[in-house]
N, C-alpha and C positions, 0 to 999 in steps of 0.2 A: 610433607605437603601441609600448608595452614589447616586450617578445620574447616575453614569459611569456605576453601574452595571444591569443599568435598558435597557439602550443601548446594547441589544443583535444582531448587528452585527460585534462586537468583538469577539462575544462566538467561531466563526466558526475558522475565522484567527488564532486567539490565539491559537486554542485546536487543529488545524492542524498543526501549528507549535511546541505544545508540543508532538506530536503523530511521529514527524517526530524527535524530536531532541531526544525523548527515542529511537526510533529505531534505529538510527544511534551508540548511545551511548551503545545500548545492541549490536550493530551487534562488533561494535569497541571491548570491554570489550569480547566477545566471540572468536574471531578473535584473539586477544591480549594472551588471555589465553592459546587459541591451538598453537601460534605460539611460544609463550616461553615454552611449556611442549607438546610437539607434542607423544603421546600417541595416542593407537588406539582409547581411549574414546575422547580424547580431538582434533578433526579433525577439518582443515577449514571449510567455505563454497565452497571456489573455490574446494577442496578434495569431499566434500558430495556431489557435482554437478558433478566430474567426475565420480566419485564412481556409481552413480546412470543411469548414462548416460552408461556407458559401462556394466552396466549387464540389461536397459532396454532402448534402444536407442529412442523409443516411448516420452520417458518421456518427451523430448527436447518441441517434438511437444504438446502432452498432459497439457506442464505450459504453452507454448504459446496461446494455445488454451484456457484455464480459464482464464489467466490473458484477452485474447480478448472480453471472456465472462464477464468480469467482467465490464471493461471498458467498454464495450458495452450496458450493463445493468443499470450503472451508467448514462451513456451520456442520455440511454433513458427515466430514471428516471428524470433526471430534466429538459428536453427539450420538451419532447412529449406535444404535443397540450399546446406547451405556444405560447402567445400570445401579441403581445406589447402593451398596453395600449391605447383602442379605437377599437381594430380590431372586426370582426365581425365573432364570431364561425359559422360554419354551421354543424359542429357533434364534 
């Protein structure tokens, strides 16, 4: 096996940057689609976001609120009781 592939602090960089360049490219191609055939099937995002928001005004706060959760849960996932190198746990 290469060497490069044995070095897995590549893995994470790499696969965040493909996870973000599909997304972009599915949001683009989705976006692209409803904007040249605007049909009731084929809606924006910026449409399905108002759409959603004026028959549940809730919603606004409801993404705000999981995406906080989310973040929040992440942050505490990789920070809680870390420690620098040397330090001295007590729980």
């Amino acid at each position: 096996m290469a060497a490069y592939l044995d070095n897995y602090w590549i893995v994470w960089p790499v696969g965040i940057a493909l996870w973000l360049i599909i997304g972009w490219a599915e949001f683009g191609y989705f976006e692209t689609k409803a904007l040249d055939n605007p049909t009731p099937t084929h809606i924006t995002l910026s449409y399905f976001v108002f759409y959603v928001t004026s028959k549940f005004p809730l919603a606004t706060f409801y993404g705000g609120l999981l995406l906080g959760l989310f973040v929040g849960s992440l942050s505490t996932h990789f920070w809680w009781h870390w420690l620098p190198p040397g330090a001295v746990s007590a729980g």
